[in-house]
Structure formats: C-alpha cells, structure tokens
C-alpha positions as CSV (number, residue, x, y, z in Angstrom):
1,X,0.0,0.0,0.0
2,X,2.9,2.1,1.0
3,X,4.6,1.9,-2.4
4,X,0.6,2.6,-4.6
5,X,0.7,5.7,-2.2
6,X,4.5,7.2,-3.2
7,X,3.2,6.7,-6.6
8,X,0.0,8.6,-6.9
9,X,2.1,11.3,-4.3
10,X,4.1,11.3,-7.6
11,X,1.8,11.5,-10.4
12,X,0.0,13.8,-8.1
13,X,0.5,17.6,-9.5
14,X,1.7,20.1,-6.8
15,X,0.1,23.3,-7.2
16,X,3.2,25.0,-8.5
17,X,3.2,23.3,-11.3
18,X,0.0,23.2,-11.9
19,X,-0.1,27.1,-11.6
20,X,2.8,27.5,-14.1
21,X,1.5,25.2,-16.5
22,X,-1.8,27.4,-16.4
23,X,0.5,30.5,-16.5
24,X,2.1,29.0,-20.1
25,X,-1.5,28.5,-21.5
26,X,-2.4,31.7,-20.9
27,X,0.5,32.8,-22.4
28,X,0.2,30.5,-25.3
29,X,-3.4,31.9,-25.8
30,X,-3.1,35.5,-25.5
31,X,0.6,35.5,-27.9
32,X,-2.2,33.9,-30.7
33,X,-4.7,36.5,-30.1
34,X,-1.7,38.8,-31.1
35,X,-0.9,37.2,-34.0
36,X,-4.2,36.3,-35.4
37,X,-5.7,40.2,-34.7
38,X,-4.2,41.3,-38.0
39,X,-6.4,38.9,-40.0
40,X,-9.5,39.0,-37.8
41,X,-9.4,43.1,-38.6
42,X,-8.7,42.2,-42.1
43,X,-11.4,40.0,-42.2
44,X,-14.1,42.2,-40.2
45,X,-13.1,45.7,-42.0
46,X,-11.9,44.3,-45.8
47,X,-14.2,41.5,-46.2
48,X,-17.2,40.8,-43.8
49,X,-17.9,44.6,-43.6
50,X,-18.2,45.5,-47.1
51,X,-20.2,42.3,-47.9
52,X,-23.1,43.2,-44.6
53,X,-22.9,46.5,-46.0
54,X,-23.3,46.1,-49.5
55,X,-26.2,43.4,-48.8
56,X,-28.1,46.5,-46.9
57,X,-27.2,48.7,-49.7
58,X,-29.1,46.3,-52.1
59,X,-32.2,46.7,-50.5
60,X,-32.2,50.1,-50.8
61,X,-31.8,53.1,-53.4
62,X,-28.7,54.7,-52.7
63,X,-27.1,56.6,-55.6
64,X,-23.4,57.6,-54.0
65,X,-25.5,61.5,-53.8
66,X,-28.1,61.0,-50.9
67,X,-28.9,59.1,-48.3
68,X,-30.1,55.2,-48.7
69,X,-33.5,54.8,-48.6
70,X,-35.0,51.2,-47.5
71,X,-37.1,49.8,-50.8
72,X,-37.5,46.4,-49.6
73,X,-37.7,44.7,-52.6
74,X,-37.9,46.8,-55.4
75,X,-34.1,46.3,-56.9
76,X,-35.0,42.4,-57.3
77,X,-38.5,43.8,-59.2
78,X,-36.1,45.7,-61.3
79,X,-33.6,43.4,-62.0
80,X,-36.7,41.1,-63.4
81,X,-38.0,43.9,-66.0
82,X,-34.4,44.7,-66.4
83,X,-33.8,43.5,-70.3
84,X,-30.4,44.7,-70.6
85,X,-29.8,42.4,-67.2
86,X,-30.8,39.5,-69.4
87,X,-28.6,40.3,-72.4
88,X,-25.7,40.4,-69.9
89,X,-26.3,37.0,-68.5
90,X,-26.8,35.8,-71.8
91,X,-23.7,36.8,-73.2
92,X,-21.5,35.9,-69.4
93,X,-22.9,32.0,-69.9
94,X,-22.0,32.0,-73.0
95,X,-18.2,33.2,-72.6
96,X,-18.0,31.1,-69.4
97,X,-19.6,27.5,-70.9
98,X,-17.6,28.1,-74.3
99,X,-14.7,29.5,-73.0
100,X,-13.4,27.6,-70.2
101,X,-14.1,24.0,-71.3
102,X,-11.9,25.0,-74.7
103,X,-9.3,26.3,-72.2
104,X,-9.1,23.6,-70.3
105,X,-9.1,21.1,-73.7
106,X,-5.7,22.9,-74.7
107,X,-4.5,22.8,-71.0
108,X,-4.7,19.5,-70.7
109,X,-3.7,18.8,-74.4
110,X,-0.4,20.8,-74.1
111,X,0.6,19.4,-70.2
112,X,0.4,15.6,-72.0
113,X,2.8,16.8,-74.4
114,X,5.1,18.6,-72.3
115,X,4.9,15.2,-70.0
116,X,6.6,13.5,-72.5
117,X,9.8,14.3,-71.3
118,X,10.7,17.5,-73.6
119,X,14.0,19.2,-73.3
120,X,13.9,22.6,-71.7
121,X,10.8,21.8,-69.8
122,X,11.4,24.9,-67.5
123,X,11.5,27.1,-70.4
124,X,8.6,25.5,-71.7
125,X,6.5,26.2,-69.2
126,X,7.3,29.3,-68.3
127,X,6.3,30.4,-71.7
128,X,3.2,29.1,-71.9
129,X,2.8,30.2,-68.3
130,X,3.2,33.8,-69.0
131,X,0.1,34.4,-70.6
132,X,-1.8,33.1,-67.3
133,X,-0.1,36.4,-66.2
134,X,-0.9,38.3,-68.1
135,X,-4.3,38.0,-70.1
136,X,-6.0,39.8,-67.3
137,X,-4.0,42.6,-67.6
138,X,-5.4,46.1,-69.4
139,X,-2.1,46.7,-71.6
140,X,-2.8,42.6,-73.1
141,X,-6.3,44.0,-73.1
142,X,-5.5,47.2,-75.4
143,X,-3.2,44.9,-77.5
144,X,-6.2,42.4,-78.3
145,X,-8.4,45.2,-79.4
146,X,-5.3,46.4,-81.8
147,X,-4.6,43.1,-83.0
148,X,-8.3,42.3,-84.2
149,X,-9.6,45.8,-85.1
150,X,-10.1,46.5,-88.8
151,X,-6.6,47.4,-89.6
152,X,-5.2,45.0,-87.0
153,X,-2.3,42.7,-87.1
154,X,-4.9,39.7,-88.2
155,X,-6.5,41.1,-90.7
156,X,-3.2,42.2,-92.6
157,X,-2.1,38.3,-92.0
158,X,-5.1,37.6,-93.4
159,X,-4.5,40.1,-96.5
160,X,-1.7,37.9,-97.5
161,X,-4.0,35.2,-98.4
162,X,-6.3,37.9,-100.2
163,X,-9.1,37.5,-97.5
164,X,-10.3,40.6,-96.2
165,X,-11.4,40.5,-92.9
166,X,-14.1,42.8,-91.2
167,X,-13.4,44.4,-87.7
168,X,-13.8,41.4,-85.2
169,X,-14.4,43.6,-82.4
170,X,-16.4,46.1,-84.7
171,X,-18.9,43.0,-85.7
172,X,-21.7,42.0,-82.6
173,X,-21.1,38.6,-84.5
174,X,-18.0,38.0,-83.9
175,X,-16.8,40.8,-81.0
176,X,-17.7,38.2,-78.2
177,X,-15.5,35.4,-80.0
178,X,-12.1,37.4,-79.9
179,X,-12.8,37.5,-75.8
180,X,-13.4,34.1,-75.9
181,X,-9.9,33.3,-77.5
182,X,-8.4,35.7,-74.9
183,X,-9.9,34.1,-72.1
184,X,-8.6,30.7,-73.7
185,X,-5.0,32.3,-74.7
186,X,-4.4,32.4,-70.7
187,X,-4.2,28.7,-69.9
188,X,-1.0,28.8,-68.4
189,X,-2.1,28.4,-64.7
190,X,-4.1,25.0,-65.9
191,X,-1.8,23.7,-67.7
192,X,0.5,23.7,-64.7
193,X,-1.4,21.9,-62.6
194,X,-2.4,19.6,-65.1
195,X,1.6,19.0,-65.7
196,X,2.2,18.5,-61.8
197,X,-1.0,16.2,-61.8
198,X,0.3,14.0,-65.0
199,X,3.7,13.4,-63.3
200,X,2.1,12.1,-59.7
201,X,0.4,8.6,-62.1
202,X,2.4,5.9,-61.5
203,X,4.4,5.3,-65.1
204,X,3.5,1.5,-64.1
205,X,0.1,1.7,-65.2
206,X,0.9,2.6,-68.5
207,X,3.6,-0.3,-69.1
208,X,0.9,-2.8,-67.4
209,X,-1.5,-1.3,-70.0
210,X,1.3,-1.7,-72.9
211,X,1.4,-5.4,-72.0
212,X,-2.6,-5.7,-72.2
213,X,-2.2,-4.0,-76.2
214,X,-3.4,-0.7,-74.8
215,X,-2.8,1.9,-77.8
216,X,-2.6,5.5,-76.4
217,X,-5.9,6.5,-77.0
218,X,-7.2,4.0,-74.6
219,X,-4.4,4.8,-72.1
220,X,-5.3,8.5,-72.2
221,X,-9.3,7.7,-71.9
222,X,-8.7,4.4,-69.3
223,X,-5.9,5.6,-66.9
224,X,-4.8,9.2,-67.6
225,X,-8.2,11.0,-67.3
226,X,-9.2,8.9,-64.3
227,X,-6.5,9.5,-62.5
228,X,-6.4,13.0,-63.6
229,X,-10.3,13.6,-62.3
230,X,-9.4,15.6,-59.6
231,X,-6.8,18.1,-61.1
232,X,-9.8,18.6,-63.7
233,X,-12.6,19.3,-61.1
234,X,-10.1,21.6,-59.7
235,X,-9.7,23.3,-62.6
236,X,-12.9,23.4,-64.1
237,X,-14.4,25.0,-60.2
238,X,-11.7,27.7,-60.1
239,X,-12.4,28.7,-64.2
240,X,-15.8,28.6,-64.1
241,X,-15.7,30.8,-60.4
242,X,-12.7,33.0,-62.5
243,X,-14.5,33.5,-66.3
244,X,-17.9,34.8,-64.2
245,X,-15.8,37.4,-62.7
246,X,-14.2,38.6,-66.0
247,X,-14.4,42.2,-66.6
248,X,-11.1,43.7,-67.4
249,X,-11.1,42.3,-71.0
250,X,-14.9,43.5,-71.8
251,X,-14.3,46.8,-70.5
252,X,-11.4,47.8,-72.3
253,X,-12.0,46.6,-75.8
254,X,-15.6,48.2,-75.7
255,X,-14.8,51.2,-74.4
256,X,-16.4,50.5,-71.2
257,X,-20.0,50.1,-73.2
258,X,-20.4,46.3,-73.5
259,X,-20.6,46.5,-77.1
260,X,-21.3,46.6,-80.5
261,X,-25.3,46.3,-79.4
262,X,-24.5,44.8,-76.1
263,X,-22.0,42.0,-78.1
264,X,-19.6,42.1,-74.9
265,X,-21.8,43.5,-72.0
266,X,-20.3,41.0,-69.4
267,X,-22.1,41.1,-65.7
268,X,-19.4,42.6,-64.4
269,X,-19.4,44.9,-66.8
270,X,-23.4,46.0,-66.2
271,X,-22.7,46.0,-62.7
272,X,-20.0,48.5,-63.0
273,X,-22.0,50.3,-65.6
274,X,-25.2,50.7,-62.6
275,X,-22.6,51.3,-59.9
276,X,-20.1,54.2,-60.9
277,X,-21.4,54.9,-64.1
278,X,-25.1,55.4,-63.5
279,X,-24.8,56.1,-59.4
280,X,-27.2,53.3,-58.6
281,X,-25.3,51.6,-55.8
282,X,-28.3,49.9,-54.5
283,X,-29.0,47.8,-57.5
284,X,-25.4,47.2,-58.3
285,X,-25.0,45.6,-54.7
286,X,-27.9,43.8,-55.7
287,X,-26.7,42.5,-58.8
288,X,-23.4,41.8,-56.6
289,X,-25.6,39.3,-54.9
290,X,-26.8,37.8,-57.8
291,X,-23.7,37.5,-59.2
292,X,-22.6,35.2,-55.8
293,X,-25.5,33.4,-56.3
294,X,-24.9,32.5,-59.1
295,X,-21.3,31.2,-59.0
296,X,-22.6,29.6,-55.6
297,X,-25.4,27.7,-57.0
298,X,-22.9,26.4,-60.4
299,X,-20.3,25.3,-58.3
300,X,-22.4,23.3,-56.3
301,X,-23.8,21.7,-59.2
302,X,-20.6,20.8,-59.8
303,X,-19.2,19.6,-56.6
304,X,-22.9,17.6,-56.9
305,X,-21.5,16.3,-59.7
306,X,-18.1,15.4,-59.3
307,X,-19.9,12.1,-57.3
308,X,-20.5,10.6,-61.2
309,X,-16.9,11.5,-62.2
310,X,-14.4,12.3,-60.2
311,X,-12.2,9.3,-58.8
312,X,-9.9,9.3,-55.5
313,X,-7.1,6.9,-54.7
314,X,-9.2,6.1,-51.6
C-alpha cells in the first residue's frame, strides 16, 4: 500500500506546477490573439464589412449622392423587367460555358505533351505560363483590341491570303469570340497543374497497359483522365468561379459600353455600368448578390457532380 501511495504522491500535480502550467496556456493563448488580430481586422473591415454593408445597400436606393432609402424589394422587381440584365447573363454564360471548357481542352492537351519528357521543360512552361499572367492585364487588353480591329495585325495576315477580314471587335457577330480566345489564350495556370498532376500517375500503369495491347488513345481515356479527375474538377471550379468574374477584358475593348449592341456586355461589366457609371449603388449591390449566387449555385452543381466522375485513390 505504501509503495501505490508514493506513486500517486508522484503522479500527483503540486500546485506549483499546476499554476505555471496554467501560466504557459495563458501565455500561449493571448501571444495567438496577437498574431491572429491582423487577420481577424482584415477579415471584419476588408471583407465581412463591405459584404453586410453592400447586402443592406441592395435593399435600398442609394445613388453615392443621398442618403439610402429602404425599398425592400424593389431592386429584385427591377432586376426582373431589367432586359439589358438579361442580355448580360446571356452573353456571361455564354463566354463562361464556351470558353473555359476550350481552355481547359488545350490545357490539358499541351501538359500531356510537355509530359513526354521535352527538353527545356522549365522554359517551356514558363512560356506558356506567362500568358496566365498576363491576359488579365489592361495593356494585353489594349493589344487584343489592336490586333483584331479592322486594320489590326490579323487582318493584314489575313491580306496575304487575299481575305479581307471585317473588324472582329467592330462585328456583334464575332466581337464576343475574340474575348473568348483571350480568355482561352491564358491557360497557363491550368496547364500547370495539369503537368504537376500528370507526373504524380504511376508510369507503371501505362507499361501494365502496354502489356494488355493498350494503344494511347485507350491509355489516355482508361488511366490518364481517371486519375487525372481531380486536377480537372479543380480546374474546371476555379475557371468557371474566374470566367464569371471577368471584366477587365470586356471593358477595355468596348470602351467601357459592352458593345457593339450589347455584343460584350459581361455582368461585371453592367454591374460597373449601374454602380459608378449610372450612381445606382443599391442595385449594383444587388446585382453583386446575384452574381454570388450564381457562382454559388454552379459550383455546387458541380461539386454535386463530381460524385459521377471524379475518382480518389481512396
């Protein structure tokens, strides 16, 4: 009994110990209040602020020159007889659901050929990377609008063939088309991942499949885009998320306008158009919120989908 009872007397804390122990947790806790108040104030005054605000502000009519005025729910009554709305969500599905599936096509194209064990891989994908850098920029912006207006760079490689080409950013017809080849210009950041995907499949699946008389089509189709799954639903959330938030491109080949007729009137672009353009802040934050639910409602769809075609090691 004796010997039970020095052992407990030992396991026992003494109230020293205990009290300096306490002492270090306290410490400990307020040294990560420190270091963690930066990004709470970030959070509360950058982010969470602006977003409670701005979802007031869409409830009411403020025009940046008076006071906001509660209208309940007027600005959603508006955006629904709003035709110029329409055209803009017309024309933004139809850059995002053309556009980014082609971008990620020659993403994935280009990382299998750069998987093949090129020399000067580094430089390779730097290149290719650059435009990712790039294609969101205004002055790559101003360059497109160069290179496709009437007397643009195309059209006088086109003249060589004796083909005279109209102004493809002049034309409503073919205006939304040169933005969609910008948007696909910039797969550089895609690509990338795709490349670091391709090298993570184990090279003995494909001499297993060799064996088997597995010609590369079916190696690419059985065992590359299977295992590659993921990387793609990574990809295809973070484009589709990316190509509804386009605006730079629209807004500088048209002038800020959205057109010829509306040709290139992104959301964004409306949005910015109602908000410092035509002073109505209270429906642009409405449209805001539209906007973020809409890119909340695809993206689930997609993470809803992923279930049918997306495969994990585990």
């Amino acid at each position: 009994m004796s010997v039970v009872s020095e052992i407990r007397t030992l396991r026992k804390p003494s109230g020293r110990s205990g009290r300096k122990g306490r002492g270090v947790k306290t410490h400990d806790g307020k040294a990560a209040v420190v270091f963690l108040a930066p990004w709470i104030i970030g959070l509360v005054a950058i982010t969470a602020g602006p977003m409670l605000m701005s979802l007031y502000l869409s409830f009411t009519d403020y025009n940046l020159l008076s006071n906001a005025n509660f209208t309940g729910l007027e600005n959603i009554q508006r955006m629904l007889d709003d035709t110029r709305l329409a055209k803009s969500l017309t024309v933004t599905m139809v850059y995002v659901f053309v556009s980014t599936p082609i971008q990620l096509a020659v993403a994935l194209g280009l990382a299998v050929v750069l998987d093949r064990g090129l020399r000067g891989l580094s430089l390779y994908r730097s290149i290719f990377y650059l435009p990712s850098l790039l294609g969101s920029s205004v002055a790559v912006a101003v360059l497109w609008k160069r290179v496709f207006g009437v007397d643009g760079l195309f059209n006088q490689f086109l003249s060589l063939f004796g083909i005279d080409g109209p102004g493809w950013i002049s034309q409503p017809s073919t205006a939304l088309s040169t933005l969609i080849l910008l948007h696909v210009w910039t797969f550089g950041a895609p690509m990338v991942i795709f490349l670091a995907g391709l090298r993570q499949i184990p090279r003995e699946f494909y001499e297993a499949a060799s064996v088997d008389g597995a010609s590369r089509r079916q190696q690419f189709r059985n065992i590359t885009l299977p295992m590659l799954s993921p990387i793609i639903f990574f990809n295809l959330v973070l484009g589709l998320i990316g190509a509804f938030q386009s605006f730079t491109q629209a807004f500088i080949v048209s002038d800020g306008r959205g057109g010829p007729s509306d040709s290139t009137l992104f959301f964004t672009l409306y949005l910015y158009q109602q908000g410092f353009v035509n002073f109505s802040m209270g429906y642009a934050s409405a449209l805001a919120w539209l906007l973020l639910l809409i890119i909340a409602v695809f993206t689930a769809i997609n993470f809803w989908a992923s279930k049918f075609w997306v495969f994990y090691d585990n």
